[in-house]
C-alpha positions in Angstrom: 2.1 -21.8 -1.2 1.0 -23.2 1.7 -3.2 -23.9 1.9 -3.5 -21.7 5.1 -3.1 -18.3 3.4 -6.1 -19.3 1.6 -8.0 -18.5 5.2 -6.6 -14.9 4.9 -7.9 -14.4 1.3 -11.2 -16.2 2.2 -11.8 -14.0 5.3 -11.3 -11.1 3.4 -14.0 -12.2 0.7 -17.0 -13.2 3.2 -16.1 -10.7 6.3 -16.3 -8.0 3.4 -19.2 -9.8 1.6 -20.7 -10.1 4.9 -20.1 -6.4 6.4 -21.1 -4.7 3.1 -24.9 -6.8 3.2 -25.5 -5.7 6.4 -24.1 -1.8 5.9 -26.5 -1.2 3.1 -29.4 -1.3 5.2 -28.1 0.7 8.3 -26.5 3.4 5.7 -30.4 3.9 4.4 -31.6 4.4 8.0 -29.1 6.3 9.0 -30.0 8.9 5.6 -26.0 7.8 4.1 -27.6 7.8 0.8 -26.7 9.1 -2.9 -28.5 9.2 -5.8 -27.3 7.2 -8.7 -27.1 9.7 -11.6 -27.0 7.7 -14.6 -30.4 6.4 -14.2 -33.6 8.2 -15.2 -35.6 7.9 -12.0 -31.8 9.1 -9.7 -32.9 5.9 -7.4 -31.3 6.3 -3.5 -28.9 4.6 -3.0 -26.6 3.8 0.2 -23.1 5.4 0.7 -19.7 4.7 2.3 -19.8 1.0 1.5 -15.7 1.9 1.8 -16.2 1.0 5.9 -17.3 -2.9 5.4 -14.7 -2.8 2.5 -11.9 -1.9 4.7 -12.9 -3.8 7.4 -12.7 -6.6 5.6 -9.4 -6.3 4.2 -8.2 -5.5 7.9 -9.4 -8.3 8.8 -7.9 -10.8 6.0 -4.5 -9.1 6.4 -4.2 -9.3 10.6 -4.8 -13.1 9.9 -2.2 -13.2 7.5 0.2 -11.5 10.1 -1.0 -13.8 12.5 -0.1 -16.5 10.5 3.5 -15.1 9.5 3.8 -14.9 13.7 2.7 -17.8 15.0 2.3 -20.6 12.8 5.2 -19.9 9.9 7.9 -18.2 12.7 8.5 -15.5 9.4 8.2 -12.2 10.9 10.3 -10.7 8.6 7.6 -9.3 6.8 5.4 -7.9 9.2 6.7 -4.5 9.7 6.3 -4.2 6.0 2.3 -5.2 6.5 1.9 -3.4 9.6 3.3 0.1 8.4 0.8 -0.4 4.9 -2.2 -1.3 7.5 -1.0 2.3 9.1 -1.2 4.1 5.9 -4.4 2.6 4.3 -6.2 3.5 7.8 -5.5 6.9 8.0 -5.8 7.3 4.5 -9.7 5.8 5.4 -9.5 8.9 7.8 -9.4 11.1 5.6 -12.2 9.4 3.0 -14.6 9.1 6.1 -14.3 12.8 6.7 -15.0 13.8 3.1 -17.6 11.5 2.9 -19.4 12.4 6.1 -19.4 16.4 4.7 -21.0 15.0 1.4 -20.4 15.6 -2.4 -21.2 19.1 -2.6 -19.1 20.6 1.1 -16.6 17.8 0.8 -13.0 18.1 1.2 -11.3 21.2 -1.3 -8.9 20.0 -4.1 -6.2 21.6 -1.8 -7.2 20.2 1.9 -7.5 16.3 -0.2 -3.9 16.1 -0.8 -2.6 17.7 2.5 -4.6 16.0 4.5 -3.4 12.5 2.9 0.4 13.7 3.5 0.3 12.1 7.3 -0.7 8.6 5.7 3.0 8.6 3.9 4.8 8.6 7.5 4.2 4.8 8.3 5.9 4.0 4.9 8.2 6.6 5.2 9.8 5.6 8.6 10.4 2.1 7.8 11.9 3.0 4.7 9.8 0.7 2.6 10.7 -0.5 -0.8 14.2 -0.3 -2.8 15.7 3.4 -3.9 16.7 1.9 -7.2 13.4 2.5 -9.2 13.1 2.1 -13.0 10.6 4.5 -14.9 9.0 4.5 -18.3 11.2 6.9 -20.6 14.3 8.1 -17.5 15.2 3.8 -16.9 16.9 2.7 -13.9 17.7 5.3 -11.3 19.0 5.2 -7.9 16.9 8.2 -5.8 19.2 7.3 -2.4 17.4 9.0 0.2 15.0 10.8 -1.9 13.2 7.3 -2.4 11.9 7.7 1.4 11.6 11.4 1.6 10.3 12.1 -1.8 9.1 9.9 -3.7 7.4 7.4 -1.2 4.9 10.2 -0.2 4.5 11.6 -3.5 3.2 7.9 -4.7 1.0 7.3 -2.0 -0.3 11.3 -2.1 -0.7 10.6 -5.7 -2.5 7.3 -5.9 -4.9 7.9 -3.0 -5.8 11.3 -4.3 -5.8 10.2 -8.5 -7.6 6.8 -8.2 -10.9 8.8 -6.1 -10.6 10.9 -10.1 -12.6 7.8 -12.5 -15.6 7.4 -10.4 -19.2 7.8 -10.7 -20.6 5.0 -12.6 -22.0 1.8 -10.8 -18.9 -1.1 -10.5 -16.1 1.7 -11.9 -14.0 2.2 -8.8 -13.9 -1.2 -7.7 -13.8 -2.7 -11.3 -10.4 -0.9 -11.7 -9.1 -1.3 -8.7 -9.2 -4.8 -8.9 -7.6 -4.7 -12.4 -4.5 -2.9 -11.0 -4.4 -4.4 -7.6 -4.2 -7.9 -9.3 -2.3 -7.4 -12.2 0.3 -5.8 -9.3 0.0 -9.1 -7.7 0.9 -11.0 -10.2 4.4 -9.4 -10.7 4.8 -9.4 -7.4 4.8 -13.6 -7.5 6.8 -13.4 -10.6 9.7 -11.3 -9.0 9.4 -13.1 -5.4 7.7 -10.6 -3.0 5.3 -13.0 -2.2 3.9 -11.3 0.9 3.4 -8.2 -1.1 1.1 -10.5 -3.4 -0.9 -11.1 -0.6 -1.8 -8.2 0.2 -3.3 -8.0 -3.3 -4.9 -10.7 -3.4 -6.2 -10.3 0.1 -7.4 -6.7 -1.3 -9.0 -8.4 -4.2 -10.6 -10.8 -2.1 -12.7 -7.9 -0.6 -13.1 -5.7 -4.1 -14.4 -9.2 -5.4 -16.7 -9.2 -2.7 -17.5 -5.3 -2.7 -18.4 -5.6 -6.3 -21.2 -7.9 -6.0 -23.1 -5.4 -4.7 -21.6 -2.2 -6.3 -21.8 -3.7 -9.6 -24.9 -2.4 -11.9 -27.7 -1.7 -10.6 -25.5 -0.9 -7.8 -27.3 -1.3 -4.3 -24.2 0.2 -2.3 -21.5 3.1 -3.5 -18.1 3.1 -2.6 -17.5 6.6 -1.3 -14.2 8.1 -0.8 -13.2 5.8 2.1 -12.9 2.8 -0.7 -11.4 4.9 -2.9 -8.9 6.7 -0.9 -7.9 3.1 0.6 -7.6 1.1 -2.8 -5.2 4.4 -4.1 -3.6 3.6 -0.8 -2.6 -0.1 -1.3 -1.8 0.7 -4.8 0.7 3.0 -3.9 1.9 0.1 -0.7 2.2 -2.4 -2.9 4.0 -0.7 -5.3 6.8 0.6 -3.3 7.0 -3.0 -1.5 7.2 -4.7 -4.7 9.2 -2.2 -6.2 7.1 -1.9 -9.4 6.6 1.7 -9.8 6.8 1.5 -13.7 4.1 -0.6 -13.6 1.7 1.4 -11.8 2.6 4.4 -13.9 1.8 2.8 -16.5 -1.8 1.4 -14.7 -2.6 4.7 -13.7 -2.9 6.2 -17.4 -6.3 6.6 -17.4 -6.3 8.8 -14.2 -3.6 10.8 -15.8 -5.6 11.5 -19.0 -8.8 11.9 -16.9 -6.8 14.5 -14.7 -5.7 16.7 -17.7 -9.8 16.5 -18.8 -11.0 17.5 -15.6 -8.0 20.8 -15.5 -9.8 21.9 -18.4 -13.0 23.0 -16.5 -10.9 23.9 -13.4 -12.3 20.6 -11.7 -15.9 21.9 -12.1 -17.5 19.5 -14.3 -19.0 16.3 -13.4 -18.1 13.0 -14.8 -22.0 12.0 -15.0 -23.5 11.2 -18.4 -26.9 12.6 -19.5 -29.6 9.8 -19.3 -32.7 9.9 -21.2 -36.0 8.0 -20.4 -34.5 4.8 -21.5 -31.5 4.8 -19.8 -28.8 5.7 -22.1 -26.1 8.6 -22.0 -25.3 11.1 -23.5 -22.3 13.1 -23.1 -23.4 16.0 -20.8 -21.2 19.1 -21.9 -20.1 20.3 -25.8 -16.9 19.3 -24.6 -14.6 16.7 -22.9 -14.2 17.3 -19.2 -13.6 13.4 -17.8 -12.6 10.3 -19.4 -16.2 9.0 -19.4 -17.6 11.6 -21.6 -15.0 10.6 -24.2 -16.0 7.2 -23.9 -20.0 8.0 -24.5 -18.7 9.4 -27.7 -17.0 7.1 -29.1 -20.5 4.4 -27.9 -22.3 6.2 -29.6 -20.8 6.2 -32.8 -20.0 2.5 -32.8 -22.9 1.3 -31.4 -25.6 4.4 -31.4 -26.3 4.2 -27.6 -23.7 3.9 -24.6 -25.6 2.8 -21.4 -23.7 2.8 -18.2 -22.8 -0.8 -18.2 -21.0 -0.5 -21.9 -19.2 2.7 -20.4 -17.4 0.8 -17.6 -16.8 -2.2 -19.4 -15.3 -0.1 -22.1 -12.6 1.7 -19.6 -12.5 -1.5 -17.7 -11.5 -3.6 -20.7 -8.7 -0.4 -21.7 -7.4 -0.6 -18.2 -7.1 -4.6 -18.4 -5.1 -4.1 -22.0 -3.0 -1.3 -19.8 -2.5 -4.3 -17.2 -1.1 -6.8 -19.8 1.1 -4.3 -21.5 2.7 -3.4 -18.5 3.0 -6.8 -17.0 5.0 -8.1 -20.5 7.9 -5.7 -18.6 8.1 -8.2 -16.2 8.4 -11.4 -17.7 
């Protein structure tokens, strides 16, 4: 690998690292605030840090085209980047506008997964990624031209909308998203898309970065602009690298934690209940979210579940989730 794509992972890291510092402060003037609602005193805390997350990113991967341009004469690739930069930024449309109408008039759970339908196009015009797919249980298939038409918007409809599911708890989002994005990465070295591993490790640059400061006590929240974009260059990368089995298998969690939430109609919140000393409690009789299942099962191994154990709990499943599926590939 040559040293220079380094520069593009590096400038991803501090322009992210950088950009999120300096957001947190202008999101509290500006009144983008949230309260964190796993602690007892439900501190303020600032929203949207999705923005200096995605600019960052941006940034890493135009110096990575740059580089493909002008110094390596490989453009091959770049349409390939170009159309994922197209998807992930209007999929960050869509994020900003839910964000900016807030957690309780955001977005309906109809209006989410139309509105993210346009982001599919840029993939879906280039034909990205190979219509031979294999899948857990069906095994190799060739789709033809329902690759493109079908399934390519369904992924990225799907990710984008089922990765914004697991959220809520301080470091979660970006926690798992850089679990999947680099464990993604890594198969794509090991089965020679190397361009599509830089985009994940470009995107883990900035999640690295992002989670400094989202990690607990969080001083920034991701919003649904991060999580809407990290769904998006899930589903990218996994249509360029041709991995689809992979992050089927990545995306269990958000399956189960879908089929939680159906149960109270997508009512119920994900939040624990936090007493004076900062531990939860599972907040309803029954399980609504994949959270609540894991403050039960704290609490009877260790008598208390704080926040913390919680997401290092469904971080470390999601990590066990990442090795499985990667054995496919070697």
């Amino acid at each position: 690998m040559n040293p220079l794509l380094l520069v593009s992972i590096a400038i991803s890291f501090a322009a992210t690292f950088i950009l999120t510092k300096r957001w947190i402060p202008v999101a509290k003037r500006a009144g983008l605030v949230g309260k964190d609602m796993n602690k007892p005193d439900k501190p303020e805390v600032a929203e949207m840090g999705g923005i200096p997350a995605l600019g960052g990113f941006i940034g890493g991967l135009l110096f990575y085209i740059g580089l493909n341009t002008f110094l390596f004469n490989n453009m091959s690739f770049n349409l390939d980047l170009f159309a994922t930069m197209g998807t992930i930024l209007i999929i960050a449309i869509v994020g900003l506008i839910d964000d900016l109408l807030g957690w309780k008039l955001g977005l309906s759970q109809l209006q989410k997964p139309l509105l993210t339908i346009p982001a599919a196009l840029p993939m879906m015009v280039i034909n990205a990624g190979h219509s031979s797919v294999e899948l857990p249980l069906f095994g190799a298939m060739d789709l033809g031209l329902l690759y493109p038409l079908m399934v390519v918007p369904i992924g990225i409809v799907g990710a984008s909308n089922g990765f914004n599911i697991i959220a809520g708890y301080n470091g979660l989002e970006a926690g798992m998203g850089l679990i999947i994005i680099s464990s993604i990465g890594f198969v794509s070295y090991l089965t020679g898309t190397s361009h599509v591993a830089m985009i994940c490790a470009i995107a883990a640059a900035a999640l690295v970065a992002f989670l400094i400061f989202n990690w607990h006590p969080a001083k920034i929240f991701p919003g649904n602009v991060f999580t809407y974009m990290v769904g998006s260059i899930v589903a990218c990368v996994s249509i360029l690298a041709n991995v689809e089995k992979l992050a089927l298998i990545l995306f269990i969690p958000y399956f189960l934690d879908f089929l939680l939430k159906s149960r109270s109609k997508m009512k119920a919140e994900a939040f624990g209940e936090v007493d004076a000393e900062g531990h939860l409690k599972k907040p309803y009789s029954k399980y609504y979210a994949l959270p609540h299942i894991v403050i039960d099962v704290l609490l009877k191994l260790k008598g208390k579940a704080s926040e913390k154990d919680v997401v290092l709990f469904i971080l470390s499943l999601e990590f066990f989730l990442a090795v499985i599926g990667t054995l496919f590939y070697i």
